[in-house]
C-alpha positions as CSV (number, residue, x, y, z in Angstrom):
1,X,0.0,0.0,0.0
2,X,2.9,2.3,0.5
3,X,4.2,1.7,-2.8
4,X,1.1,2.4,-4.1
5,X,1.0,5.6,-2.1
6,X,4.3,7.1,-3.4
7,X,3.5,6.0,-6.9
8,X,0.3,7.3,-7.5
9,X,0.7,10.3,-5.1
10,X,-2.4,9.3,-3.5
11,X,-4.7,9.5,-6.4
12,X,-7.9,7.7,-7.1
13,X,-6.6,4.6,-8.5
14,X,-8.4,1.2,-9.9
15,X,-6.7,-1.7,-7.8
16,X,-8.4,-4.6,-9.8
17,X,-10.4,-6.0,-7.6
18,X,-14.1,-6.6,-8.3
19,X,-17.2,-8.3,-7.6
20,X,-18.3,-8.9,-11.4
21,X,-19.0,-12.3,-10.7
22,X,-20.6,-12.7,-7.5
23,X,-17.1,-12.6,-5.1
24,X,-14.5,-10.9,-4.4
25,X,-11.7,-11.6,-6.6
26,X,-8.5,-10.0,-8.4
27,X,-8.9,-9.1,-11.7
28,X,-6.2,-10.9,-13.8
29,X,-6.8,-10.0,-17.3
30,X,-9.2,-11.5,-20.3
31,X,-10.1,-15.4,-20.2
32,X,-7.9,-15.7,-17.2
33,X,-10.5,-16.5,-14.0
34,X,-9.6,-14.3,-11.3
35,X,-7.5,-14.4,-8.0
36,X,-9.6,-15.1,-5.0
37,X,-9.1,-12.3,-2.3
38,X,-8.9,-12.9,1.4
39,X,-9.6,-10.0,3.4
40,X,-8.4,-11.3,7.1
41,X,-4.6,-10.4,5.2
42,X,-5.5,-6.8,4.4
43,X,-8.4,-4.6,3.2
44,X,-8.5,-0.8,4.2
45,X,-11.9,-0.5,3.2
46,X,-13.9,2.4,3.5
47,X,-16.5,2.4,6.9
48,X,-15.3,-0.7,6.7
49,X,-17.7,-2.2,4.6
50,X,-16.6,-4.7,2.2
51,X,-19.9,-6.6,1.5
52,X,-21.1,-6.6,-2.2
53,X,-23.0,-4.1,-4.1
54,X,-24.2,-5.2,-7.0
55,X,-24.8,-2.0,-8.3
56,X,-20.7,-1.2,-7.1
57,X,-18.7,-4.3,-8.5
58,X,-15.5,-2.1,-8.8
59,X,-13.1,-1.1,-6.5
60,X,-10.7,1.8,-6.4
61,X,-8.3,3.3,-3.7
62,X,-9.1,6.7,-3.2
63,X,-7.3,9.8,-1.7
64,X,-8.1,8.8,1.4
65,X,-6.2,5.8,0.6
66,X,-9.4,3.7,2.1
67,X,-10.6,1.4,-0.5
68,X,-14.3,2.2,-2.2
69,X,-16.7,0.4,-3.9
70,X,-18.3,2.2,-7.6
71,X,-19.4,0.8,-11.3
72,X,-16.7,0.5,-13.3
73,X,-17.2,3.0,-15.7
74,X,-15.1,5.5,-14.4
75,X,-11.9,6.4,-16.8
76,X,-10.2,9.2,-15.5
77,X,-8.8,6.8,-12.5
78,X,-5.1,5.2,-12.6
79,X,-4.7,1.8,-12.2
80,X,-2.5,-1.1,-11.1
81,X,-1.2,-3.6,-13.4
82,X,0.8,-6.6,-12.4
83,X,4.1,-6.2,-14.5
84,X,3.3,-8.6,-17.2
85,X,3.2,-12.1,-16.2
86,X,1.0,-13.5,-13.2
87,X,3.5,-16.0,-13.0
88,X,6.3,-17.2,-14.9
89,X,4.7,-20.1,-16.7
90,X,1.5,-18.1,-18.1
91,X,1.2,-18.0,-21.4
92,X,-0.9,-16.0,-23.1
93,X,-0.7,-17.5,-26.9
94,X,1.3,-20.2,-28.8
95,X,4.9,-19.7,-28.5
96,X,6.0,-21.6,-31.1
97,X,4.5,-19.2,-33.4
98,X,6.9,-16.8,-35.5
99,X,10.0,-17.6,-33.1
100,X,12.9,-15.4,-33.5
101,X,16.2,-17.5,-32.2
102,X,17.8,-16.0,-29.5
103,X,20.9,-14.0,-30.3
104,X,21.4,-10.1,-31.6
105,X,18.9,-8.5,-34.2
106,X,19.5,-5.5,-36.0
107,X,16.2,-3.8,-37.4
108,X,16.0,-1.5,-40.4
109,X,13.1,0.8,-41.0
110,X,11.8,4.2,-43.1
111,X,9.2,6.7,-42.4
112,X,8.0,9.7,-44.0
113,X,8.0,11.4,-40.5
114,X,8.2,11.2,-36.8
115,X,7.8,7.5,-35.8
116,X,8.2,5.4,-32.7
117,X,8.8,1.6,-32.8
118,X,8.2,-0.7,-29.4
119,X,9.5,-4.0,-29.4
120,X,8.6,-6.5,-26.7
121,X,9.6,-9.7,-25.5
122,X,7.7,-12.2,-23.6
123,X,10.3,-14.4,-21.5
124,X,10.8,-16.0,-17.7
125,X,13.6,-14.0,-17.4
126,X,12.5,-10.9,-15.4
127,X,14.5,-8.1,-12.5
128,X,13.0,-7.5,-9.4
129,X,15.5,-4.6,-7.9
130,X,15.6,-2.0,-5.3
131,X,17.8,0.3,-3.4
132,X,19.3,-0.1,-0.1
133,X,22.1,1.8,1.8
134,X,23.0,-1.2,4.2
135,X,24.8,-4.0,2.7
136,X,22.8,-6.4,4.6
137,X,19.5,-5.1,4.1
138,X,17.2,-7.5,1.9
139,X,14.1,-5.3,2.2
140,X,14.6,-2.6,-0.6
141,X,13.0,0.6,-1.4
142,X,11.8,1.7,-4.9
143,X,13.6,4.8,-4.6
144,X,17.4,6.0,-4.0
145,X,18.4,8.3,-0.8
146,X,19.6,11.5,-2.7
147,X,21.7,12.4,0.5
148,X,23.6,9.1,0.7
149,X,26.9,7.8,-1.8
150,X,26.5,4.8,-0.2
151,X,22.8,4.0,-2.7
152,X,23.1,0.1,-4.1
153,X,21.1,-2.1,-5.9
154,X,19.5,-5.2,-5.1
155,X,18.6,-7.6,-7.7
156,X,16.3,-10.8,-8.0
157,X,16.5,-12.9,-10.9
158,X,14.3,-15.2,-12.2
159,X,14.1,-17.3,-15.5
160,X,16.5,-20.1,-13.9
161,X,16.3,-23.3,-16.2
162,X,18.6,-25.9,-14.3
163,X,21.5,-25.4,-11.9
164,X,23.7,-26.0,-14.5
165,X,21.9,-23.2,-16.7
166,X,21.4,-20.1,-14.8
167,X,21.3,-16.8,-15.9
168,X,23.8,-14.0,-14.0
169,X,23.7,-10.4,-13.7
170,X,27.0,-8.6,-14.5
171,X,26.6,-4.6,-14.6
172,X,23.9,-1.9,-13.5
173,X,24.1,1.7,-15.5
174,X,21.9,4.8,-13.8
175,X,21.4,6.8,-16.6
176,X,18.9,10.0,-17.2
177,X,15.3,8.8,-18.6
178,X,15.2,11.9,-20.5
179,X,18.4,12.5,-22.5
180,X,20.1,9.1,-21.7
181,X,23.2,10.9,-19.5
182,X,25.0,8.0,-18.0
183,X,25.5,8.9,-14.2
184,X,26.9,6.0,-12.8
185,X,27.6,2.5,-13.8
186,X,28.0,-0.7,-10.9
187,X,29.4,-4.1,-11.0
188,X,27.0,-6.7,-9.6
189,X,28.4,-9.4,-6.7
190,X,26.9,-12.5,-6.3
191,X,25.4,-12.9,-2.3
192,X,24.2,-16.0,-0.9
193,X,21.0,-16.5,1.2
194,X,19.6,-13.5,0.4
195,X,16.1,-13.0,-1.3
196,X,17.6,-10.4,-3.4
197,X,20.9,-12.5,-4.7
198,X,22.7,-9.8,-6.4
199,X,24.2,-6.5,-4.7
200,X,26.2,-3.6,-6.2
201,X,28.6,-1.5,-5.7
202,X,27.7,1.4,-4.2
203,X,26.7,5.0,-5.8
204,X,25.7,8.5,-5.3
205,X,22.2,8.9,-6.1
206,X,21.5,11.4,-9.5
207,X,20.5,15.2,-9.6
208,X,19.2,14.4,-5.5
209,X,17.9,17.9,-5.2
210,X,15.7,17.4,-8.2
211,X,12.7,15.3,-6.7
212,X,11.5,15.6,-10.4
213,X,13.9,13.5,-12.0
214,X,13.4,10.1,-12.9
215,X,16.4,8.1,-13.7
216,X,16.7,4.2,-15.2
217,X,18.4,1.8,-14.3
218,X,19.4,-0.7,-16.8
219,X,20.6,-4.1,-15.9
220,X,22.8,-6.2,-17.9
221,X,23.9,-10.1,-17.9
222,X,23.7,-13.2,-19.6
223,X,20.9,-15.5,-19.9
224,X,21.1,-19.1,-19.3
225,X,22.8,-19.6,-22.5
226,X,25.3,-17.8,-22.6
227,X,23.4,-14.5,-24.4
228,X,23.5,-11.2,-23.1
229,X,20.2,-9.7,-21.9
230,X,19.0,-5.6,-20.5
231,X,16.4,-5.1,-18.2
232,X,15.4,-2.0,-17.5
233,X,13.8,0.0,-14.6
234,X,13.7,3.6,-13.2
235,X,13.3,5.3,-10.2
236,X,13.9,8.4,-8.3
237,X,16.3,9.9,-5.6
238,X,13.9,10.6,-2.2
């Protein structure tokens, strides 16, 4: 709920949770049936009601950050999305459709005027990081402390085929979202027991009296064969 808090900045957000078909349950995208939701584990709701309204199936968190019940017709809302997958097995079409073989592809491509190009991939291989100032800490935040040199990164990754095929993390670089300024860059070490495996060096968190400035932070390794692979994901200095 915190994260929530500092990444919405308290606005009415749509959390995903509804009663469309009778219960409670978390929304998990079309033709995929819907987590169940137990509310002994949490469930700031507002007067505490949390019995169903058929006429209110949705469910936003509002300023108040108490959740409320309303139809679903509202669009002016943020909203939660789980990053991609629900878990690392779900897939959500064939895979063996129009494979491109792993390796490095270079892509070629005209246009009469301005143009932007996404490319996505769909893989088990996924970062979970956050920043800590203690080398022992394995509960990070989603934000760097702009008054500290002593910032690291702490890394989960996932995708792990076999122990004898396992993917590893090498390098972070903070750059600037906006004009791609490379502030800092961090070698990754390997640290066992820990839910959050990987550690960095440490570094001085970027343009800390901006509160403004988002920065990315883009992870690079190899993959369980041998490939290199990015990941990228931002944050701020707080």
């Amino acid at each position: 709920d915190d994260f929530i808090s500092e990444y919405t900045m308290d606005n009415a957000t749509w959390i995903g949770l509804n009663s469309l078909n009778g219960t409670w349950t978390w929304d998990r995208g079309v033709g995929q049936t819907g987590d169940s939701y137990n509310g002994s584990i949490f469930g700031p709701w507002a007067n505490g009601d949390s019995n169903i309204d058929p006429n209110n199936p949705c469910v936003y968190r509002g300023s108040d950050k108490l959740w409320h019940k309303t139809n679903c017709d509202n669009t002016t809302y943020l909203y939660v999305c789980q990053k991609y997958q629900y878990t690392e097995e779900f897939i959500p079409n064939d895979m063996n459709d129009d494979d491109v073989p792993a390796g490095r592809w270079q892509v070629s491509f005209a246009s009469p005027g301005e143009c932007t190009i996404e490319v996505r991939v769909q893989s088990s291989l996924q970062v979970f990081s956050g920043f800590v100032t203690d080398t022992s800490n394995d509960f990070p935040s989603p934000n760097g402390t702009f008054d500290s040199a002593d910032n690291r990164l702490v890394t989960h990754l996932t995708g792990i085929v076999s122990v004898n095929h396992i993917p590893y993390l090498h390098y972070a670089q903070i750059m600037d979202d906006s004009n791609g300024t490379l502030y800092s860059a961090a070698t990754y070490d390997y640290r066992i027991g820990c839910s959050y495996e990987y550690l960095s060096q440490n570094f001085t968190c970027p343009n800390g009296g901006n509160t403004d400035n988002r920065f990315a932070v883009i992870h690079i390794g190899e993959d369980q064969s041998g490939l290199p692979f990015q990941r990228i994901n931002f944050g701020y200095c707080t």
